[in-house]
N, C-alpha and C positions, 0 to 999 in steps of 0.2 A: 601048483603047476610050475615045473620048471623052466627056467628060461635061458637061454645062452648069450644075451646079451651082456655085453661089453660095457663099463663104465666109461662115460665121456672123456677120451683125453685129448691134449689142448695141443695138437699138431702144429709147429709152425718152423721154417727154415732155420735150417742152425745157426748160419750168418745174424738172423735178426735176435736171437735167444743173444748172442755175443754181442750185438749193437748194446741190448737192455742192459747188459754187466758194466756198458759206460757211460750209462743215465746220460742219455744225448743233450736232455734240457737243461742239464744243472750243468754239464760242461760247456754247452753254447752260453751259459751266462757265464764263466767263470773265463772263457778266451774273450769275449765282448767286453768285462771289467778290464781284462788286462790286456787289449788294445788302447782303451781309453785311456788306460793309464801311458801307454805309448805318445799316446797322440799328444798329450796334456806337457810330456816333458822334454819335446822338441822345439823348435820353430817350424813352418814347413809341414811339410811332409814327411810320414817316417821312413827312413832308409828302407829298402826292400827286404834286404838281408834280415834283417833283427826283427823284421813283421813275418816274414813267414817262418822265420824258424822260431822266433820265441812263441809265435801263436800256436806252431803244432807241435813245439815242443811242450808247451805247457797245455794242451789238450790232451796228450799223451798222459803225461804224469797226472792230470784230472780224471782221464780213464781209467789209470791205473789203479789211483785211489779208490774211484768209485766199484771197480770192478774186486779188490780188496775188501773191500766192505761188505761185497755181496757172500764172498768166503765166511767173513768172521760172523757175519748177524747171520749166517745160516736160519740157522736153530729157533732164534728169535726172529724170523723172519716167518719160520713157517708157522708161527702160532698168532700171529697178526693178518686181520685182513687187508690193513692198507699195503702189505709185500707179500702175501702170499704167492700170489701170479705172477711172483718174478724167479729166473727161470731155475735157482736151484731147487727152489721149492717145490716146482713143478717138476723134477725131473731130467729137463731139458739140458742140463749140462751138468757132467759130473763134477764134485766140489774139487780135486786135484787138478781138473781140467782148468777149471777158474782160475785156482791158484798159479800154474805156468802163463794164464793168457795175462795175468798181473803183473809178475815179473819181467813179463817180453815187455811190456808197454813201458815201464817204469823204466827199464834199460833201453828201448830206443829213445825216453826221451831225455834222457843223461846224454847220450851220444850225441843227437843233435844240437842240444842246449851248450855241450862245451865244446863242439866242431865248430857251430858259426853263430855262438852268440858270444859267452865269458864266461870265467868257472864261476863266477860270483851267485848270476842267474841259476847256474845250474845246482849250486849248493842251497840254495835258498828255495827250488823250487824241489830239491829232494826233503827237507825239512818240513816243508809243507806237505808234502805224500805224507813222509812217515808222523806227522801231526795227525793228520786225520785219520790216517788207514791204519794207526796204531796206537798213539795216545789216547785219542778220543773214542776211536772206534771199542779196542781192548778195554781202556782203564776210564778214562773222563766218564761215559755214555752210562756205564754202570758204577759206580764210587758218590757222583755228588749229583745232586738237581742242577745243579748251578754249570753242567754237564757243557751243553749248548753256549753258557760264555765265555767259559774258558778256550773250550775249544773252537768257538768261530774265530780264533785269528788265524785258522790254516785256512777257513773260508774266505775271509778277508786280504789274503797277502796278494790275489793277481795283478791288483794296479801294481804291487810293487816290484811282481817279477818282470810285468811288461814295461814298466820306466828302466830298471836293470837290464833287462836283454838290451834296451836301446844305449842305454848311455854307461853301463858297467858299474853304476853305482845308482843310489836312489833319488829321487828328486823329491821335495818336500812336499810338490800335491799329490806326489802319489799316494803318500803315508797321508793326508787329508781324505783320499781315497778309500786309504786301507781302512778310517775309523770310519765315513759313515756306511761302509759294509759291515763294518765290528759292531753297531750300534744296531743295525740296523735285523743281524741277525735273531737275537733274544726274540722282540715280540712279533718276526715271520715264523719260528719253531715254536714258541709258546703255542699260539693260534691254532695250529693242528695240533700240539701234544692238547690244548685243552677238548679240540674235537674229537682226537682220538685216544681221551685219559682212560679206557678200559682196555684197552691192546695195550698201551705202557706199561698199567698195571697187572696184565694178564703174561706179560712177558718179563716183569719183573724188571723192568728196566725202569729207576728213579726220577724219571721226569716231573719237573714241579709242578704240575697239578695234581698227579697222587700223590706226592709228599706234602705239600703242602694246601692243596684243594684249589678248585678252580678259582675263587673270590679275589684269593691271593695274588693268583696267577695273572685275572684277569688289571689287578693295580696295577702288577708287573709291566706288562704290556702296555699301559696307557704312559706308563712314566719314561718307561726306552723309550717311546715315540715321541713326548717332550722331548727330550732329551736329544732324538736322533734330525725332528725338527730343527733345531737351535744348531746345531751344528753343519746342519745341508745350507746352512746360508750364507756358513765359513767363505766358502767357492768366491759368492759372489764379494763378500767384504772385505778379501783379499786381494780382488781384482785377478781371480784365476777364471774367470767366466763372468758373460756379459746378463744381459737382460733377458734373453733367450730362456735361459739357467737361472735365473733368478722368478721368473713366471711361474717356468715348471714345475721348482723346488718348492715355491709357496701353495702355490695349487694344488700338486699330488698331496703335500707333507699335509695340506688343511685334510682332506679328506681322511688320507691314512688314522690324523688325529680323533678325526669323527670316528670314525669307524673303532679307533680301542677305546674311543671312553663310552661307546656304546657295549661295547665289550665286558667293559669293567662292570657297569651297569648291569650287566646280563650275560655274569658269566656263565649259565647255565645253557645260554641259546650254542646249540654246536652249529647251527647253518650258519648265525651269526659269525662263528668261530672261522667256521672254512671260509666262509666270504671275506675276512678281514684277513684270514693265510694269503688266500688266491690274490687280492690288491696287494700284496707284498710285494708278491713279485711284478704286477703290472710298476709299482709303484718304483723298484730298485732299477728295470728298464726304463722305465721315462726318465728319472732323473739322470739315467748315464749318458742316453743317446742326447739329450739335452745339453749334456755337458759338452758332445761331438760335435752336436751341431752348432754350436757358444762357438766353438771352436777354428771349426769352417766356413759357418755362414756369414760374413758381414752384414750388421746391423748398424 
């Protein structure tokens, strides 16, 4: 019997298909880092000027990258379920269309970055686009497993574009900043590549838990987190944060630790896996706004 029904498609305003190209969440963490890093290398208050243009200049060039990425994983995007439903995949924006909405963003935030911040900031936070929207994305992401830690130091640079915008050169917490986001990146990407090691595999993209199997992966993971532990306490042993920051960092960091040597334990558990992703990032939020609040609040 014939039918003339239509296949479900996934209707929604074009404005929000365009929000999705700038992964709103990974860029609200990435201007929240590099405020903090603001905050940390002044006395005071930060000047007005260098807080709203370095934060939406480098919001911008974060959209830009991420909206880059959406161009280049196309392909690999549409044979994975964790991006399938994002919107080139779906239809929703033609890929040329993407690629101009990339370049606008990448060029306003040049313009504003070197109008009212410094060309320093601006040089440093075009390095970081094209680190991610083209080393990593093109070449790192497919070439090595070891993909994710080369390339998180374009993830990790916002403390140091946001100490830059303020003060036109960098100040030394912010690079304390910069590594334990660098540390910090391997076992939050690990965690879902292990949840999601058959779309890696299925997409052909070398993530170390199909090159190397979960087991491995899951050591992996436990040992950055040593690792990223012993270093979040730098802050407080430098006298760059109080007690506030010093609570947080040992509290979230114990847990975070439970959680991958359960991991390691059982690399096989995926819910285990996504649960130990997902406290990543609760965990990279506590210890920043921690740091803010070290910062402001007297104790």
């Amino acid at each position: 019997m014939k039918t003339n029904a239509l296949p479900a498609i996934r209707l929604i305003p074009r404005w929000q298909a365009y929000l999705a190209l700038c992964k709103p969440k990974v860029v609200a963490m990435i201007v929240f880092t590099a405020v903090v890093g603001m905050s940390l290398s002044v006395p005071g208050m930060v000047p007005w000027q260098p807080l709203w243009a370095g934060t939406l200049g480098i919001a911008l060039a974060a959209s830009s990258a991420a909206a880059f990425n959406h161009y280049l994983d196309r392909h690999a995007d549409a044979t994975m379920g964790r991006t399938r439903q994002r919107p080139i995949p779906q239809g929703e924006i033609e890929p040329h269309k993407v690629l101009i909405f990339a370049f606008v963003l990448g060029a306003a935030s040049m313009i504003i970055l070197i109008a009212w911040t410094n060309w320093l900031t601006a040089a440093l936070t075009f390095l970081s686009l094209i680190g991610y929207a083209v080393i990593y994305t093109v070449y790192l992401k497919r070439a090595t497993p070891q993909n994710i830690v080369i390339g998180g130091a374009a993830g990790a640079a916002p403390p140091i574009l946001g100490s830059c915008a303020v003060l036109g050169t960098v100040h030394p917490y912010a690079v304390l900043l910069f590594l334990i986001i660098f540390l910090w990146t391997p076992p939050h990407f690990w965690a879902l590549a292990i949840a999601k090691r058959s779309e890696y595999a299925q997409a052909d993209i070398p993530m170390l838990p199909v090159t190397h199997g979960v087991e491995f992966t899951g050591l992996q993971v436990f040992l950055y987190t040593i690792l990223l532990f012993v270093i979040s306490l730098i802050p407080y042993l430098t006298h760059m944060s109080g007690l506030i920051y010093l609570g947080t960092a040992a509290t979230l960091g114990g847990i975070f630790l439970y959680l991958a040597w359960k991991l390691r334990c059982q690399p096989q558990n995926v819910r285990l896996a996504m649960r130990t992703f997902a406290y990543s990032i609760v965990y990279l939020a506590g210890i920043f706004t921690a740091l803010l609040l070290d910062r402001y609040v007297p104790v």
